[in-house]
MITIDO-435074 format. One record per residue (C-alpha): x negated, y negated, z. Coordinates in steps of 0.5 Angstrom, whole numbers, plus 500, padded with zeros to 3 digits. Each point is the difference from the previous one (the first is absolute). Example, Ala and Ser with C-alpha at 12.3 -4.5 7.8 and 13.67 -1.06 7.14 Angstrom:
! residues 2
475509516 498493498 
This chain:
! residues 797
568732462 503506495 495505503 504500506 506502497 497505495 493503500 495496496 497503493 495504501 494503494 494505500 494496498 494503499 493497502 493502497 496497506 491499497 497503506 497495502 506496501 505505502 498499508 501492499 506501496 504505505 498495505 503493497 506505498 501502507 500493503 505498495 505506502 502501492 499507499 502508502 494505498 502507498 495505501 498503494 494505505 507504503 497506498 493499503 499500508 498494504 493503501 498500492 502492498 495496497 500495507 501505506 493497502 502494502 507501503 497505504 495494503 506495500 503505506 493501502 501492501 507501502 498505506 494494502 506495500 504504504 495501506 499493500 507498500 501505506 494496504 503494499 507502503 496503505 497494502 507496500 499496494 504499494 497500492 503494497 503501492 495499495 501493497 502499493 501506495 493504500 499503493 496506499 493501501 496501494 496506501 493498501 504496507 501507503 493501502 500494503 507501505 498507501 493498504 503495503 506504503 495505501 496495504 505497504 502508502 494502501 499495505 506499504 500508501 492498503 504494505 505504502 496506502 495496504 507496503 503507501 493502503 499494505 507500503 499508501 492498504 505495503 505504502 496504503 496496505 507497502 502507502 493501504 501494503 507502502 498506503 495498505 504494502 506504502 497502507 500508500 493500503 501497507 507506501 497505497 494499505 503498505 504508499 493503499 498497506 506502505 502507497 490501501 501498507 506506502 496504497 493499502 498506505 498498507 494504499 495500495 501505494 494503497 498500494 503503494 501500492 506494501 496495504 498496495 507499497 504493499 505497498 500496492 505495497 504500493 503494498 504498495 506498496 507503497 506498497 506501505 504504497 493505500 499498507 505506504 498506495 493498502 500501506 505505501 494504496 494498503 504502508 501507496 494501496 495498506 504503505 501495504 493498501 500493497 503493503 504497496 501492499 505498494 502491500 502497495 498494497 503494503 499496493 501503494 494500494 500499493 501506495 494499496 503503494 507497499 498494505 507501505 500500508 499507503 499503507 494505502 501504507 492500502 498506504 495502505 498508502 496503504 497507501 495505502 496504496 497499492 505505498 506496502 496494497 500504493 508502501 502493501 496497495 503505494 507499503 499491499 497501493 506505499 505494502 495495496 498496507 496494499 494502507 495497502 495499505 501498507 496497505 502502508 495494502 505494501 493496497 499503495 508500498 500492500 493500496 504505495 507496499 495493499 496504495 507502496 503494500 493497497 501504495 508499499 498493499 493501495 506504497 507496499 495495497 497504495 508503498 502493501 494498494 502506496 507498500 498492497 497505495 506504499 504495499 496497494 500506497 507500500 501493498 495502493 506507500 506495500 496496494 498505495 505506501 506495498 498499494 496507499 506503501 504497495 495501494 497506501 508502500 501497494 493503497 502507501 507498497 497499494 496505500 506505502 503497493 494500496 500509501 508499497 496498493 497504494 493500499 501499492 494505496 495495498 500499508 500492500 507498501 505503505 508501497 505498505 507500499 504496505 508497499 500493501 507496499 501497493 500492503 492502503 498503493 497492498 497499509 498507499 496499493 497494503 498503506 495505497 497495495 498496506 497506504 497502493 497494498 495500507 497506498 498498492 506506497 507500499 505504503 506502496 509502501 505502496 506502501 502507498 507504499 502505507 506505499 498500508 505496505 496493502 501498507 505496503 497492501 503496504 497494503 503497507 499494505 500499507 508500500 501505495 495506503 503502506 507502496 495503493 497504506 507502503 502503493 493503499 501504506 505504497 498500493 496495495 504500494 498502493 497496495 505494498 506502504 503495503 497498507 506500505 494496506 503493497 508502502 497504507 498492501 508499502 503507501 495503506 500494505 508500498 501507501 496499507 504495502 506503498 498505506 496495505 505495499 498495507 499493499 495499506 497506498 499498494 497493501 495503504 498504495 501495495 494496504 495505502 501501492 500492499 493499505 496506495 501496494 499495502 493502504 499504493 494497498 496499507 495506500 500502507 507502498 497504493 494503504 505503506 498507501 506502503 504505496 507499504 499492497 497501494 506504498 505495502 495495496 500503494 508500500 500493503 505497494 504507500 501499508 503492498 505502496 502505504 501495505 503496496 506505498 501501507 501493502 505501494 504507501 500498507 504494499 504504497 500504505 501495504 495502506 494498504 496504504 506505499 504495503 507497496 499492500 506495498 497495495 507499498 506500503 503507500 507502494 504503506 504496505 502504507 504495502 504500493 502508502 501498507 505495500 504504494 500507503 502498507 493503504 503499508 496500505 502507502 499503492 493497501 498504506 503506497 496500493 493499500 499500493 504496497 502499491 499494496 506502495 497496493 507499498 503497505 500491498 494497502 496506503 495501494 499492498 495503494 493504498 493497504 497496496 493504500 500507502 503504505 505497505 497500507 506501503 499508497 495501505 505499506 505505496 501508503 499502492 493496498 498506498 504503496 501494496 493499499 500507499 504499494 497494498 492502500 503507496 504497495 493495499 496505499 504503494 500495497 493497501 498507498 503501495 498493497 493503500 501506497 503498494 495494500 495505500 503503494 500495496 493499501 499506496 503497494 494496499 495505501 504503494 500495495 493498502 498507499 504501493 504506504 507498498 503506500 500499508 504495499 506505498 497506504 498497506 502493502 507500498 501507503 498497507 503494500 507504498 498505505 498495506 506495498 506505499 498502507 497496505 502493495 507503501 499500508 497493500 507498496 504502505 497498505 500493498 507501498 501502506 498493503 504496494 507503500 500502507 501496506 502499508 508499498 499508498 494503503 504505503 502503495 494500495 496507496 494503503 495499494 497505503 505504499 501499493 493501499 499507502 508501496 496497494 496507500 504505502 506497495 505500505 504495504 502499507 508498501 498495506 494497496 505495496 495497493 497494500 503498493 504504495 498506496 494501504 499508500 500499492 494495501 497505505 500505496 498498495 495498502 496506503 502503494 495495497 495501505 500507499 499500493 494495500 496505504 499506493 498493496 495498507 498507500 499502492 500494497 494498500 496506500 504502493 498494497 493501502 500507498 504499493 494495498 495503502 501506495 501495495 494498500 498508500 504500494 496495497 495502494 492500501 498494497 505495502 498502507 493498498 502494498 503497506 495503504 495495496 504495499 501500509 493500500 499494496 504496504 497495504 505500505 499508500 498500508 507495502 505505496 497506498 502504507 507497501 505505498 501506505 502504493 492500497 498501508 504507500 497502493 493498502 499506504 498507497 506504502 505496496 506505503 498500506 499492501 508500497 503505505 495496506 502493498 508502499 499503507 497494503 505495497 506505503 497500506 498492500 508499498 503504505 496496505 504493497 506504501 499503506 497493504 506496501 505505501 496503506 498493503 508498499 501507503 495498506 502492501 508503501 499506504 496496505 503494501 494496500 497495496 495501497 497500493 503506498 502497493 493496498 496506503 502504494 494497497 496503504 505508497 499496493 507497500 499494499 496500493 499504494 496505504 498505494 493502499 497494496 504495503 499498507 502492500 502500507 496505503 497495504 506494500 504502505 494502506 504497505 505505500 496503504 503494506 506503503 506496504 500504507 504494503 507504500 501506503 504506497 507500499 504506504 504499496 498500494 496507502 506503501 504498495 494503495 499507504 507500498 498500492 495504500 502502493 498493498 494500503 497507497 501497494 496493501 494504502 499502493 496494498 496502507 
């Protein structure tokens, strides 16, 4: 449970694995999870490793997968998860899952293409019968027949070279969006010396390749002369037309439409064959490709970490180094006795020292993984600093619910969140597809606790559905007020708005017992005082946070043997951050202790007070809150003021004063601590930590001195500017949004420097801005007024 709080220890254990073991080793290590292996061939290309071969036939295999999975998605069907954890194939098994895949491929690509050729056959026996039954024959000759006996010359013609012509038929079909360009270029080619018969289909046809319902328009042309006949024979290819041959004898019409619906009966029953057989196949794919899927992806896994080792120069072991956390060194030993023993040899690990940064470790659950993953989306922490994710656990769905605050909008989302966890374990939950559902998933325990804060927050709110409820009786009496003041009928019609006067006896009986008193819902100045109320929370929850986030720092300090921070850095901040925005908070509490109904006429604008703070002077309508106060004030910029230099300079002084002591050092003292480092066992845990011995690690020691003083101006001048400006901002517009946690995101709420980032990731959630109150006019006005004031906050932005 520490590693939540902290990263966990992390060591560079060098492995010599024989080669006949290593493929063994590298899988049982795989399985287990243990380890990080570093590449030690980042010089050499993909294509020179020692085992390309054989990745190069696991995406082979990969590919075959894929063409396989596809069928079965075609087909309707769903590959099942494999059962149990499936190691890693040994070598020799790869043969055998890639004749066996290639197999199955190559004779379902066989199915389909005959299933694939049987419905075109049949396709086209269906549009040929539906072409002579249509009935374009008997009008098309009775046309013939009447338009031949107007023209038929009441005297015998003499012979002559067109005395032998005849009409000829085309039949066939198009699809209907083909159909009116058809026609329109048969008329204009042929000029005219065709007939034309278009109708469409009154049932539609199956598509034989994607299978869905289509339309045809059949057609029956006749024409005069083997030119025409070419020209529209060349215009249907061009259309894609399906023609067929067609018989004017109405006894052979009926003679042909039997024969073709023999032929599509004889056909659907051997498609129906195929299909059986299809599906056969296709149940043998959703046994083998599960499985296979899942070994062949962790063979080529292996092998990909096996091309990171060194081939050592006898050529009989391979040299990997991987970092692995100090509590599996003994899992780790085991696991590599036990994968070595099978193959008759031994495999060997030892820890080695690193001045190089281990990566951070931080084991999660179900419950905590959604958090980690908020905190790593913004910045995974360095090695062994503090893990904000445990505290994110209670400030994110706060903070959310601060903004969401609903009581029935937060019930409902506490049971969808309630119904995921508790559906958590069945597996046509875990197996959904859906990438909308499997992200709410994913976040189920995130969601719950954001619900549950919101039913919270909206208690105090004291709304449902947006709605003010009365689950207690209301603190203010309107009869009170009303037999006290004298309200007549007449008074009443002329005032619609009426005041409710605290001081008066018996009008304010005393605070709600849990929340906002419902009768503020009914108040012409719900808004405003709500207004008031949120922003002063917000400031205070805000600045809560931000010191938190420094103190934060404290521990890394002292985990990391950086004292000096303490002085240069953290107390520099808290006094910056406290003499300022502390300083606010006290007087608006102050504010809420000392000042009440019998006097709130007259009471100071803490608003006022602030800006006067920084502009050292005092308003005359503006009475103090308690004595000496622009002494207090004073005093307390100047304090702030003065804690900027050491921000700045302190540190990098500091660094840059020891670094040249070592300089100063003489030869042979530094050869000594240099031995004496890489004799420490622990060299890999310690050896990186200090920020001094980063910068002097580099060749060009001057320029890593100017280049790492830079960066810590630059990371404290953003610590300075932070907070200021989401002050700035959150009183500016009025709006309550979380201005003052969002330093976090400027790097105000934590020691942000360039080594130590413990906060990066604690406050995400500032992201989550409170959008429920609209801006203040006049709170705008006021500041458009003190322009001043604002130029000088925007320094920090």
């Amino acid at each position: 449970m520490g590693s939540m709080f902290r990263s966990e220890e992390v060591a560079l254990v060098q492995l010599f694995l024989p080669t006949a073991a290593a493929y063994t080793c590298v899988s049982r290590l795989g399985e287990l999870g243990l380890v990080e292996f570093r590449d030690l061939n980042a010089s050499v290309s993909a294509f020179q490793r020692r085992f390309v071969v054989d990745v190069r036939r696991c995406e082979e295999l990969e590919k075959t997968f894929t063409f396989l999975q596809e069928e079965v998605r075609r087909a309707g069907l769903v590959l099942p998860p494999p059962e149990g954890r499936l190691p890693a194939p040994p070598p020799r098994d790869l043969l055998r899952i890639q004749e066996e895949t290639e197999r199955l491929a190559q004779e379902l690509r066989d199915v389909r293409g005959n299933q694939q050729a049987l419905r075109v056959q049949l396709h086209q026996l269906q549009l040929h019968a539906a072409v002579l039954g249509q009935g374009h024959g008997p009008q098309l000759a009775a046309a013939h027949t009447y338009a031949a006996s107007e023209r038929t010359p009441l005297l015998q013609a003499p012979g002559g070279p067109h005395q032998d012509l005849r009409v000829n038929f085309v039949a066939g079909a198009v699809e209907p969006h083909k159909a009116p360009a058809l026609e329109r270029l048969l008329w204009r080619a042929c000029r005219g010396f065709l007939i034309a018969s278009f109708r469409e289909l009154e049932q539609p046809l199956e598509h034989p390749v994607t299978g869905e319902p289509a339309t045809w328009m059949t057609f029956l042309i006749s024409y005069w002369g083997e030119q025409i006949g070419q020209k529209i024979r060349k215009i249907t290819d061009c259309f894609h037309c399906h023609v067929f041959p067609f018989l004017e004898q109405e006894e052979a019409c009926h003679a042909a439409l039997q024969q073709l619906q023999q032929q599509s009966q004889e056909l659907r029953e051997v498609l129906g064959e195929t299909e059986r057989f299809l599906s056969q196949v296709l149940g043998r794919v959703q046994q083998l490709l599960p499985p296979a899927q899942a070994q062949v992806h962790k063979m080529k896994a292996v092998y990909l970490a096996l091309n990171q080792c060194s081939v050592s120069t006898t050529h009989k072991c391979l040299i990997a180094e991987v970092w692995c956390a100090t509590q599996d060194l003994p899992a780790l030993q085991e696991a590599l006795r036990d994968s070595s023993t099978e193959e008759g040899v031994s495999a060997v690990a030892h820890r080695i020292p690193s001045r190089e940064m281990p990566p951070t470790l931080i084991r999660t659950n179900r419950f905590t993984a959604s958090f980690q993953g908020i905190v790593d989306a913004y910045g995974v922490g360095r090695y062994q600093e503090v893990n904000p994710a445990p505290y994110t656990i209670i400030t994110f769905p706060f903070l959310f619910a601060v903004m969401f605050g609903d009581v029935g909008h937060g019930l409902l989302m506490f049971l969808f969140a309630l119904a995921m966890v508790l559906a958590e374990n069945r597996p046509a939950v875990k197996t959904a597809q859906n990438e909308i559902w499997q992200t709410f998933f994913g976040g189920r325990y995130l969601l719950l606790l954001m619900g549950l804060f919101s039913v919270y927050t909206g208690f105090i709110y004291n709304e449902c559905f947006s709605r003010a409820s009365s689950i207690f009786p209301s603190g203010w009496s309107v009869a009170a007020m009303a037999n006290q003041s004298g309200w007549s009928d007449a008074f009443l019609a002329q005032h619609t708005m009426l005041t409710l006067d605290p001081n008066v006896t018996g009008v304010f009986l005393g605070p709600y017992p849990f929340g906002i008193d419902p009768i503020w819902s009914l108040a012409a100045n719900h808004l405003s005082f709500l207004n008031s109320f949120k922003m002063k929370m917000s400031v205070i929850l805000g600045v809560v946070h931000m010191a938190f986030g420094v103190v934060l720092g404290v521990f890394n300090h002292m985990h990391f043997g950086q004292r000096h921070r303490l002085l240069l850095e953290t107390l520099p901040e808290l006094t910056f951050l406290l003499g300022l925005f502390g300083y606010l908070v006290f007087l608006v509490i102050y504010k809420w202790l000392r000042v009440s109904a019998t006097n709130a006429a007259s009471a100071p604008s803490i608003l006022i007070h602030f800006i006067n703070m920084f502009l050292f002077s005092h308003s005359p309508t503006n009475r103090p809150l308690y004595p000496r106060q622009e002494v207090v004030q004073a005093m307390l910029v100047v304090l702030a003021l003065a804690m900027v230099p050491v921000l700045l300079l302190g540190t990098p002084l500091h660094l840059l004063c020891r670094h040249r002591r070592r300089l100063r050092r003489p030869t042979g003292r530094k050869q000594e601590d240099k031995a004496g480092l890489l004799g420490l066992p622990d060299a890999s845990v310690n050896g990186w930590g200090s920020d001094e011995e980063k910068a002097g690690g580099l060749e060009d020691e001057q320029e890593a001195e100017g280049a790492y003083i830079s960066l810590l101006c630059l990371a404290s001048l953003r610590w300075l500017g932070a907070p200021v400006q989401h002050g700035r901002d959150a009183v500016r517009t009025g709006r309550l949004t979380y201005s003052v946690v969002g330093a976090g995101i400027r790097g105000g709420i934590f020691p942000f420097t360039a080594t130590d980032n413990v906060g990066r990731g604690f406050f995400i959630h500032a992201f989550i801005w409170l959008r429920k109150i609209p801006s203040s006019p006049s709170l705008l006005k006021f500041f458009k007024s003190h322009w001043i004031l604002s130029n000088m906050f925007s320094c920090g932005s």
